[in-house]
N, C-alpha and C positions, 0 to 999 in steps of 0.2 A: 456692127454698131449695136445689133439688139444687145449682144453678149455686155457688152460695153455700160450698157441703157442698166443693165438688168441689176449689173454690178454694182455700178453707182446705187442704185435703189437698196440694193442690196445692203450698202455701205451708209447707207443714210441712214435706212432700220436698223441698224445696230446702232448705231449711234444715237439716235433717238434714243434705244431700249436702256443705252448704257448712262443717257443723260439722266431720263425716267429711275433708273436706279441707283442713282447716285442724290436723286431730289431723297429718294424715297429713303434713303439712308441717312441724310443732314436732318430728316426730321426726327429722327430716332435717337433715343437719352446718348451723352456720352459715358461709354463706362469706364469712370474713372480705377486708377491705379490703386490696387491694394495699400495702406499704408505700410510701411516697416515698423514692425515693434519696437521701441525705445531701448534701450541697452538696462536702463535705469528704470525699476517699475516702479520706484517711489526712492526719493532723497529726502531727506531730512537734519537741515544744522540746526544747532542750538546755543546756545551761550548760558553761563550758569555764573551766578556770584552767590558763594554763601558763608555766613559767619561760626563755626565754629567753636565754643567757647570751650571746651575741656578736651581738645585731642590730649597728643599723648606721642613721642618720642622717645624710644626706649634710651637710656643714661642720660638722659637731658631732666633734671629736676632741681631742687632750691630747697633751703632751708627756711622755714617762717622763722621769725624773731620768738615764735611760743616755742620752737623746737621743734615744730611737726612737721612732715614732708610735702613738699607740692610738686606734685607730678603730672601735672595738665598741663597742658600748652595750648591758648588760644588762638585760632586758625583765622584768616581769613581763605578761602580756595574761589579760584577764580576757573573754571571750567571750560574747552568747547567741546561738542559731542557729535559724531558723526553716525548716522546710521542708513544704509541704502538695502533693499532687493532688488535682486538682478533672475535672468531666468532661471541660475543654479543655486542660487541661493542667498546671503545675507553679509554682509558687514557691518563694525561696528567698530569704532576709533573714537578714544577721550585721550585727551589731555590734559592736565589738572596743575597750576601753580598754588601751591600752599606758602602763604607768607604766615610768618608764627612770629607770635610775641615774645618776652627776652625771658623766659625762660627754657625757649630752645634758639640760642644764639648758636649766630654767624660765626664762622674763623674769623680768629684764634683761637676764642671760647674753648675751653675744654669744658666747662660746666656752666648751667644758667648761673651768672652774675658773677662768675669766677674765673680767673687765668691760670692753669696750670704750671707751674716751674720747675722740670723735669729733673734739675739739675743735684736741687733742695727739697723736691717735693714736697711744694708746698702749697697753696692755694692764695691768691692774693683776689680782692672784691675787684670788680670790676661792672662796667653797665655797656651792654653786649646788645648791637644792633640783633633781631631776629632771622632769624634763618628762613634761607627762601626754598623751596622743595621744587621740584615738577616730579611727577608721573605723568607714564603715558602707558597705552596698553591696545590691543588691536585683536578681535576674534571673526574668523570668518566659519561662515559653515556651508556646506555644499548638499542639498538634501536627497535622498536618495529618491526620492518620487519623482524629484525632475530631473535626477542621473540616467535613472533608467526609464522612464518615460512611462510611469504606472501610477495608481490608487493602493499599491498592495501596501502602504506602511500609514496608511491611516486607516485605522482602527478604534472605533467608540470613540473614547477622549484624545489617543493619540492620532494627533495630525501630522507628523513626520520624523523619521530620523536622518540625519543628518551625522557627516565627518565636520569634524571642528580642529581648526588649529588657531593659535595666536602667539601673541610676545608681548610681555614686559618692560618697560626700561623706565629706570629712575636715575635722578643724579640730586645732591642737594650741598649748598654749602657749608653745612656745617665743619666740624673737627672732627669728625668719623668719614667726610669724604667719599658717599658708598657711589656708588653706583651699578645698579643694581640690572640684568641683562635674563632674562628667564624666557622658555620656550614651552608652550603647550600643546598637545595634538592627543584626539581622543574622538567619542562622540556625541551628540546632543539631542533628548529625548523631548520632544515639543507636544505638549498638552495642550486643549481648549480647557477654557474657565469662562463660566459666563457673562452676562454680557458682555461678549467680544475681548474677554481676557485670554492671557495665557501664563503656563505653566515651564518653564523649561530644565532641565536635569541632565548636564554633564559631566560625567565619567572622562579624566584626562589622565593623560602621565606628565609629569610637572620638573621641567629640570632647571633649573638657576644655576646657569654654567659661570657667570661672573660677575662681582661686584667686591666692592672695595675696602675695605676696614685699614685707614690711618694707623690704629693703634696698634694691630699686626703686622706694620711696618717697622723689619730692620733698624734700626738706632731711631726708633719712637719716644725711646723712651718707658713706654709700658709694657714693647713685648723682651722675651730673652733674646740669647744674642745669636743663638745657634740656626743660622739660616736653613730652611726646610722642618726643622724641628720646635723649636719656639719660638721662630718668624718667619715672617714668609718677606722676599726680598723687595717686592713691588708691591706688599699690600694688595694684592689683588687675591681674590677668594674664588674657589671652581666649588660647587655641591654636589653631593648626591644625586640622581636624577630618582622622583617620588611620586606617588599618587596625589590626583588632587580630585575635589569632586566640586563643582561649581553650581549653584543655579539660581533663577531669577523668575520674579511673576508679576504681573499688571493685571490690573481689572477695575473697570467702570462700575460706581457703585451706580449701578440701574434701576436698581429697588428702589430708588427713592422718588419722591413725587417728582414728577416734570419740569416745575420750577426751581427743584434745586437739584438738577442734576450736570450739577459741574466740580464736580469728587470723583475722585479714583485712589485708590491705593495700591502701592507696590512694595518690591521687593527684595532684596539678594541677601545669600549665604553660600558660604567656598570655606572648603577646607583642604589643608593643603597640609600633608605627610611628613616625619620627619626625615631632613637631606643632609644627616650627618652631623658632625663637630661643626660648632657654631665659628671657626676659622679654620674650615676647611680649607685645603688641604694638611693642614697641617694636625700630628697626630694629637689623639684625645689625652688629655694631661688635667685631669682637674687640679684646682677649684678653674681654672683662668680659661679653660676650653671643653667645656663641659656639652654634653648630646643636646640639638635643639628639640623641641617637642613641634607637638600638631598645633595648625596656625588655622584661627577660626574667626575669619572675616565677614563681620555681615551687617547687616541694614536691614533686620526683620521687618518694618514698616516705616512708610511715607507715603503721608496725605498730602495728595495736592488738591490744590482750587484752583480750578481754568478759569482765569479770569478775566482774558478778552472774552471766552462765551459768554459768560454772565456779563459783560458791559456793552456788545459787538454784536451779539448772536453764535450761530454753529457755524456760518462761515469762518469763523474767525479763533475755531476751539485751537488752547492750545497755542497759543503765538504768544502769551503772558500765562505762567503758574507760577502761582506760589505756592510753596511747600515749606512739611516741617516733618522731620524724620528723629529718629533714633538709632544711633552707630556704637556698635559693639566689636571690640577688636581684641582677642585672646592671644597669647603669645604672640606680639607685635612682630612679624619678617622672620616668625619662627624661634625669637629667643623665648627658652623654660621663665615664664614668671615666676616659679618657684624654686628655682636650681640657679639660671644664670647670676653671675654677680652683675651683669648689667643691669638687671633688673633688681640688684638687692645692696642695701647698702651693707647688711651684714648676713651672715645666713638666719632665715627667718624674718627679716626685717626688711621689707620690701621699698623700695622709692616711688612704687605706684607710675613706675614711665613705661611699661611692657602692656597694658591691659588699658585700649582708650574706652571710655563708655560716656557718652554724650549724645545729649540732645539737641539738636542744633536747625537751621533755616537757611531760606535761600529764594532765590528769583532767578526766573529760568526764560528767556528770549528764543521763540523758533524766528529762521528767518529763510 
């Protein structure tokens, strides 16, 4: 019985000790679970509407009643825009409806305000709903600091490089029917600009394997008749694959006083290499297939005004801008403004549809 007695006491003291350390533990913080990083380090949509007044469609132009050429085409573009960071790196997806006014019509149109009659070649007047476009475009980059898991690629201004790839696609109503399919991979040099700007600079190879030209279609009408040779059978066009060199910049104008600091200005400019006879595949045969030249895309400047900050406060930067830019487009999808006859009505005599330059506005929704 002592053994017995002893046991139980024995068995009581632990249990006590084990009560006693279990009080002693309930009063001690719980330590909560690390969280999981987000996949998504920042998302950001937008929505864009803006007006346009002088683009530009290369063959798409009109005669004034004085004789002189009008080669604009008033835009309206409807935009949405995607931009995310993820741990390896960045995305960024637009897609853009451009409605134009009837100097770049809808099929049938062969010309603003005109019907083509292939039979008589002739032109008859005509008043031509406008043409509706999309683009759309998508670049991703992967940075090599968080590839490989270093600080070794930022340096003074530069803060990272990065591999870059993307894609193109266009389609649009009109009587040239393109549709336009392009692939780019390359790499992307990312600068600091101050106040919390940046710089970026990519180096790509640019190839436009397919899109479409109507008019280089078999019994068009316009092109000859020898298939592979001065038509192509489906109208569909393959390119050169070419260099291209893109790049883009933002920055907060910060310099300025306190109370008016809801301005920034930005950026872009891409130039892109010439990718052969302008109805590739098909061989070079001037005047009607003549070599494209270098294509020089850009948007040197746009101001915008954050206009929820200024009405809302900083919570709310950024969720209403209005902007007003300036667009410059030189050999318009690569056609020679001074060689193609799409872009000429005679030689030397231009139609002004190959080179857009406008100034133009818009309103831009984060949501």
């Amino acid at each position: 019985m002592r053994y017995s007695v002893r046991g139980l006491v024995a068995a009581l003291a632990m249990a006590a000790s084990a009560e006693a350390t279990q009080a002693r533990a309930a009063d001690l913080p719980v330590k909560e679970k690390p969280q999981e990083k987000p996949f998504f380090l920042l998302i950001d949509d937008r929505l864009t509407f803006s007006w346009m007044p002088k683009g530009a469609d290369p063959g798409y132009y009109s005669i004034r009643p004085d004789g002189s050429v009008n080669g604009t085409t008033a835009r309206q573009v409807y935009s949405f825009t995607h931009f995310d960071i993820w741990s390896y790196g960045t995305n960024f997806f637009q897609i853009s409806m451009y409605k134009s006014d009837h100097n770049d019509p809808a099929n049938p149109c062969t010309n603003a305000g005109e019907i083509f009659n292939p039979s008589t070649f002739t032109l008859t007047p005509a008043s031509c709903a406008g043409a509706t476009d999309f683009y759309g475009l998508f670049r991703s980059t992967f940075g090599w600091n968080e590839i490989f898991g270093t600080k070794a690629f930022t340096i003074g201004p530069l803060r990272n490089i990065s591999f870059e790839v993307g894609m193109d696609g266009q389609t649009a109503n009109t009587s040239l029917a393109s549709a336009k399919r392009a692939l780019v991979s390359g790499l992307q040099f990312q600068f600091t600009l101050p106040y919390k700007g940046f710089f970026n600079v990519a180096p790509l190879a640019y190839w436009e394997f397919s899109n479409h030209n109507a008019f280089a279609q078999c019994g068009s009408g316009f092109a000859g008749p020898v298939p592979g040779v001065s038509c192509l059978v489906d109208g569909n066009q393959s390119y050169n694959p070419t260099w291209a060199v893109e790049t883009n910049y933002y920055m907060d104008l910060g310099f300025l006083p306190e109370s008016m600091q809801f301005f920034a200005i930005s950026g872009r400019a891409a130039w892109y290499g010439k990718k052969g006879a302008e109805n590739n595949p098909l061989p070079i045969a001037p005047p009607f297939n003549v070599s494209t030249g270098v294509e020089f895309n850009s948007e040197p400047i746009r101001l915008t005004f954050d206009a929820s900050k200024a009405i809302w406060g900083p919570k709310w930067s950024h969720y209403v801008d209005l902007w007003v830019a300036y667009r410059y487009w030189q050999n318009k999808f690569g056609l020679d403004h001074a060689k193609s006859t799409v872009c000429n009505i005679a030689p030397g005599v231009s139609n002004n549809s190959c080179t857009e330059s406008t100034v133009y506005s818009g309103l831009t929704l984060k949501f």
